[in-house]
Structure formats: C-alpha cells, structure tokens
Backbone bond lengths (Angstrom), bond angles and torsions (degrees), N, CA, C in turn:
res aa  C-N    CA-C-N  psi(-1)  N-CA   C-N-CA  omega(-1)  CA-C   N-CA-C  phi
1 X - - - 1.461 - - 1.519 109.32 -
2 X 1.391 109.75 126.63 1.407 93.53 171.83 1.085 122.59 -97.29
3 X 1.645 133.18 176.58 1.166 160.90 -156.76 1.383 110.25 -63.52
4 X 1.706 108.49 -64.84 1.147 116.61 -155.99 1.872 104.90 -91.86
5 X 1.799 86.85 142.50 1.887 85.90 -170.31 1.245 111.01 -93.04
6 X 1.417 102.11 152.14 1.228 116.06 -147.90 1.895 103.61 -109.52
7 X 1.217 107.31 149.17 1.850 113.69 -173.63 1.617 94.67 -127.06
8 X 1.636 102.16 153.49 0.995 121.27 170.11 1.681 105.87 -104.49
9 X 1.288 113.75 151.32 1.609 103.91 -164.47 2.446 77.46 -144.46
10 X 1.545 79.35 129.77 1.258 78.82 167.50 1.923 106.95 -134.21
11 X 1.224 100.26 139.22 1.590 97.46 177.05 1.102 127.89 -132.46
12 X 1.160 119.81 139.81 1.880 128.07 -157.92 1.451 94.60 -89.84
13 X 1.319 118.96 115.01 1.752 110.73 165.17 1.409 87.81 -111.70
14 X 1.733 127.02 118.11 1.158 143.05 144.14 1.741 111.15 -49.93
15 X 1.475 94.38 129.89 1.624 97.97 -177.67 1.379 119.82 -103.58
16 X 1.451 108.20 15.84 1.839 100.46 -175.42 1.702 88.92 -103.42
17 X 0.938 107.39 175.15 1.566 119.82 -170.45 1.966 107.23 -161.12
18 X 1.091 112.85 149.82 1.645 117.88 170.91 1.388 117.60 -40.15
19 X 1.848 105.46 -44.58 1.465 113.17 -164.17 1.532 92.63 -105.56
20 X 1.058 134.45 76.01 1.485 144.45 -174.44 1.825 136.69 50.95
21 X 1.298 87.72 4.07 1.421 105.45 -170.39 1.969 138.05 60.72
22 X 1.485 109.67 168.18 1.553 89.35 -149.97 1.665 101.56 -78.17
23 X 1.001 87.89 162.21 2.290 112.81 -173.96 1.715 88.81 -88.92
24 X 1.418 89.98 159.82 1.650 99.16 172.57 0.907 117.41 -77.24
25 X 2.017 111.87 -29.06 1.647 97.67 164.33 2.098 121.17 -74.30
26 X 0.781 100.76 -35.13 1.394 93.41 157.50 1.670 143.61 -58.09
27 X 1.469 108.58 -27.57 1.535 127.87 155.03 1.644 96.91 -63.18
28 X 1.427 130.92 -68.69 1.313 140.06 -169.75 1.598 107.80 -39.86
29 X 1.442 111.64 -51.89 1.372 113.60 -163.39 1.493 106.64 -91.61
30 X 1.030 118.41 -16.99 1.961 120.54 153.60 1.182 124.70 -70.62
31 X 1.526 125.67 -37.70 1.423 129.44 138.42 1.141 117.06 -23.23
32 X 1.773 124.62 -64.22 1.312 129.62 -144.43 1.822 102.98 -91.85
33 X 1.251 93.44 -32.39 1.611 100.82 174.18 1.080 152.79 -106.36
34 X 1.619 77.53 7.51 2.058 103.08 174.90 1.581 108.22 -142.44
35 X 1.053 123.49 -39.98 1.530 128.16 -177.96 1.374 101.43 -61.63
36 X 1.567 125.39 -85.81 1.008 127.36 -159.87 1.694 122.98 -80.22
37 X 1.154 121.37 1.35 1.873 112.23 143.88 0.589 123.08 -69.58
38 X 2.058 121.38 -28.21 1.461 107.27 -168.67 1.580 110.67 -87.89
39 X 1.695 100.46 -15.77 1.977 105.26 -173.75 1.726 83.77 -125.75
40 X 0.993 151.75 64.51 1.578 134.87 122.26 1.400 126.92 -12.10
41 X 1.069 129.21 -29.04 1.519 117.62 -179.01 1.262 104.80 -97.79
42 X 1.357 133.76 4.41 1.351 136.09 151.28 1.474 128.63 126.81
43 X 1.643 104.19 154.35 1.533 100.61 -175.01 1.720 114.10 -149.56
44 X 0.921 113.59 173.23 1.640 122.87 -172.08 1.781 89.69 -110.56
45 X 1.551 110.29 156.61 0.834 108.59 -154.43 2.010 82.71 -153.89
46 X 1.036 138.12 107.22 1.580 120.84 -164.08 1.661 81.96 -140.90
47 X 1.661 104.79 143.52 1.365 120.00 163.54 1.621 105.18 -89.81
48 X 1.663 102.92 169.12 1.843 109.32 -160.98 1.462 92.35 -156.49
49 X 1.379 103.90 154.91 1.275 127.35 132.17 1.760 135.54 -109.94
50 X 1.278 122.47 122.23 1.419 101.74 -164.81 1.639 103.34 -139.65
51 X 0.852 109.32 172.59 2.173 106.53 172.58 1.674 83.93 179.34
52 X 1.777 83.51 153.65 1.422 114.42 -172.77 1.393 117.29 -158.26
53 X 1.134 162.66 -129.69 1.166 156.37 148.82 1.701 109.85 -118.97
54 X 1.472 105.55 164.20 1.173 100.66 -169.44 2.252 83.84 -152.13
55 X 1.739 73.90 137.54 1.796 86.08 159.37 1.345 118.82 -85.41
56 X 0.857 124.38 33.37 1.230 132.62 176.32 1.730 130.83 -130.26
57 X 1.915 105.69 -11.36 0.970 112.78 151.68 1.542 123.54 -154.51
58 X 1.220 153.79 147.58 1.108 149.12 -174.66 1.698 107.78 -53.04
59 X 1.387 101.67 142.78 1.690 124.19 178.64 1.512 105.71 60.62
60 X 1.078 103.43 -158.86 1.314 155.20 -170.45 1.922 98.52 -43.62
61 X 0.958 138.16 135.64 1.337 124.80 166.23 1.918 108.00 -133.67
62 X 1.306 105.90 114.83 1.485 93.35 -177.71 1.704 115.27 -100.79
63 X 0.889 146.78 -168.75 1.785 146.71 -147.38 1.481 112.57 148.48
64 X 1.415 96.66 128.98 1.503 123.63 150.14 1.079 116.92 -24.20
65 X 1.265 138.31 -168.17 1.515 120.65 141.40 1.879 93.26 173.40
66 X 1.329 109.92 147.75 1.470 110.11 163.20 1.408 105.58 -138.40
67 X 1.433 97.04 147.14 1.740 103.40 -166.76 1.416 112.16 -113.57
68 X 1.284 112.04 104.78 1.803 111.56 -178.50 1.556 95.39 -80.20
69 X 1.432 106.40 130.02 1.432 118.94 152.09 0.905 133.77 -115.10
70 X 1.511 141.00 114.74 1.521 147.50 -152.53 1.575 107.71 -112.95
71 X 0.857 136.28 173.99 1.425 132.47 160.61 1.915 88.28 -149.12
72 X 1.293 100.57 139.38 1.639 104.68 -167.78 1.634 113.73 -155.00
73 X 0.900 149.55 153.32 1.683 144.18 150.98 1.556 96.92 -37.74
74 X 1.339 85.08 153.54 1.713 108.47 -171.63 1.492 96.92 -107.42
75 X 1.566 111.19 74.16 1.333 112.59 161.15 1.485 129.04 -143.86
76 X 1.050 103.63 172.47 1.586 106.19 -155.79 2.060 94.32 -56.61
77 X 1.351 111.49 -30.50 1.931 98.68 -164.97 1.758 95.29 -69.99
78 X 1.476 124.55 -37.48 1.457 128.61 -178.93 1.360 106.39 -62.10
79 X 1.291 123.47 -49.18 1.834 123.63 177.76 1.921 92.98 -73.47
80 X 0.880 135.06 -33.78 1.740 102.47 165.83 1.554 120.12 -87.88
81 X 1.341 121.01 -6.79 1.311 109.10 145.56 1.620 125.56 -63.36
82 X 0.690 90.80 -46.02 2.000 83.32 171.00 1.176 114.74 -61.78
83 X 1.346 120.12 -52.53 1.424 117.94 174.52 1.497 121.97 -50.33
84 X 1.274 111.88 -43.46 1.079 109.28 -178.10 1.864 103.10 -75.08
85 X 1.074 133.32 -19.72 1.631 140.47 175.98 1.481 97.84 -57.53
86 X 1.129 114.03 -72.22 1.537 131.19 165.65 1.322 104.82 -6.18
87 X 1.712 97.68 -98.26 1.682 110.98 -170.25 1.651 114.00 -69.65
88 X 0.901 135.58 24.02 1.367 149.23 144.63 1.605 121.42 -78.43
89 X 1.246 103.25 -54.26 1.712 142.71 -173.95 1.903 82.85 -58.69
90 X 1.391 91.08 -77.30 2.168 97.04 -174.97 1.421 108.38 -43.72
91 X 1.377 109.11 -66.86 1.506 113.68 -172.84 1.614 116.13 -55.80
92 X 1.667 122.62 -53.33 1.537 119.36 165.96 1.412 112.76 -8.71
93 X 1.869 92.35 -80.45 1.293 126.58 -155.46 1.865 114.41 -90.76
94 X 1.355 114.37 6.28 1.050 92.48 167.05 2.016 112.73 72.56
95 X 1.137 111.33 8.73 1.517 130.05 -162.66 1.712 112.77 -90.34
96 X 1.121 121.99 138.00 1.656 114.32 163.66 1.265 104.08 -119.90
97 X 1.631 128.97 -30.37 1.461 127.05 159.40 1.231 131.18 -49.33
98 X 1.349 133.30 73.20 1.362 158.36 -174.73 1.726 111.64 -128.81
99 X 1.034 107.80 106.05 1.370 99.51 159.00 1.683 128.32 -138.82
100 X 1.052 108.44 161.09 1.890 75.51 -170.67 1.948 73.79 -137.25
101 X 1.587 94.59 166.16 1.561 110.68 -162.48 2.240 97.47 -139.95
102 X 1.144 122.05 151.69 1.421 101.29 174.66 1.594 111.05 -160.95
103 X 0.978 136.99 121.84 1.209 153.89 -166.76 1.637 117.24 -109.87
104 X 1.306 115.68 146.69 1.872 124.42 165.42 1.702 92.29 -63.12
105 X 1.530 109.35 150.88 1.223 113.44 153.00 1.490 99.99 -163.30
106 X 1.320 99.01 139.13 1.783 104.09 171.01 1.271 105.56 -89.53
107 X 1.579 111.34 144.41 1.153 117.39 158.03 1.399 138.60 -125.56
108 X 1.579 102.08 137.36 1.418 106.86 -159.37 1.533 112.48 -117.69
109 X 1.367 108.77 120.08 1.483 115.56 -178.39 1.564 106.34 -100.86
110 X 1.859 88.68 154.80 1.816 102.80 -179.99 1.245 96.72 -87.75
C-alpha cells in the first residue's frame, strides 16, 4: 500500500459548444491525445445528461456531458494535469461547461 493519499477527481466536460458542439470523434481524439499520456494508468470515461442554471442565460440549461474519472496521487503535478485538461478542453472546444469535483478515496485491490 502506498503512502501517498490518493483523490478521486471527476470532471464534467459539457459537449454543446457555440459552433455546434463536440463529435464523438472529437471527444475520442482529446481522450487519445490529451487524457491518456497525461493519466496512463487509467480512467473511466461515462456519458451524461446534466442542466443547471447559468448567469449567463435565463432558466434551465440542459447538456451533454462526459465524465472523466481518474483516481491519482494527491499532488500538485496530477492537479496541473487536470488543469491543464481543462483549459485545453475550454480553449479546443470553445466550452465554459467544465467543471471538475474531487474527493479522498482509498483504494483497495483484490
């Protein structure tokens, strides 16, 4: 078991966008060319539906959404990999629906 404690980091990449929002091959190939060099030892990858409000437009706002879940060391090079996932993720896509959420979790192998 190791030492260092470990977080679960989950992040909302909203898939609608101004200019029609992202394609699965475009989710796929941001996966393939940014997600997984920076987390190789692995990730969850779950489709969504979600809405919430936004100051930015009246009511209700509904969205796509895919949720990367990582489980990683709780250190500062893993929290600038996300960040940097993030502002890649916004800038790509043209996106403000990003959110990322992160929790302790132990992990226990068979």
């Amino acid at each position: 078991q190791s030492d260092t404690a470990m977080v679960q980091s989950t992040i909302y990449f909203g898939m609608e966008s101004p200019d029609g929002g992202v394609s699965e091959q475009e989710w796929s190939t941001f996966l393939a060319d940014e997600v997984t060099p920076r987390f190789p030892d692995g990730l969850t990858v779950l489709s969504a539906y979600g809405q919430g409000t936004s100051t930015k437009a009246a009511g209700v706002l509904t969205e796509t959404t895919k949720m990367l879940v990582i489980v990683h060391p709780d250190t500062p090079e893993a929290t600038g990999k996300l960040d940097e996932l993030k502002s890649i993720y916004k800038e790509r896509f043209h996106q403000t629906g990003v959110f990322h959420t992160r929790q302790p979790v132990e992990v226990v192998a068979d």
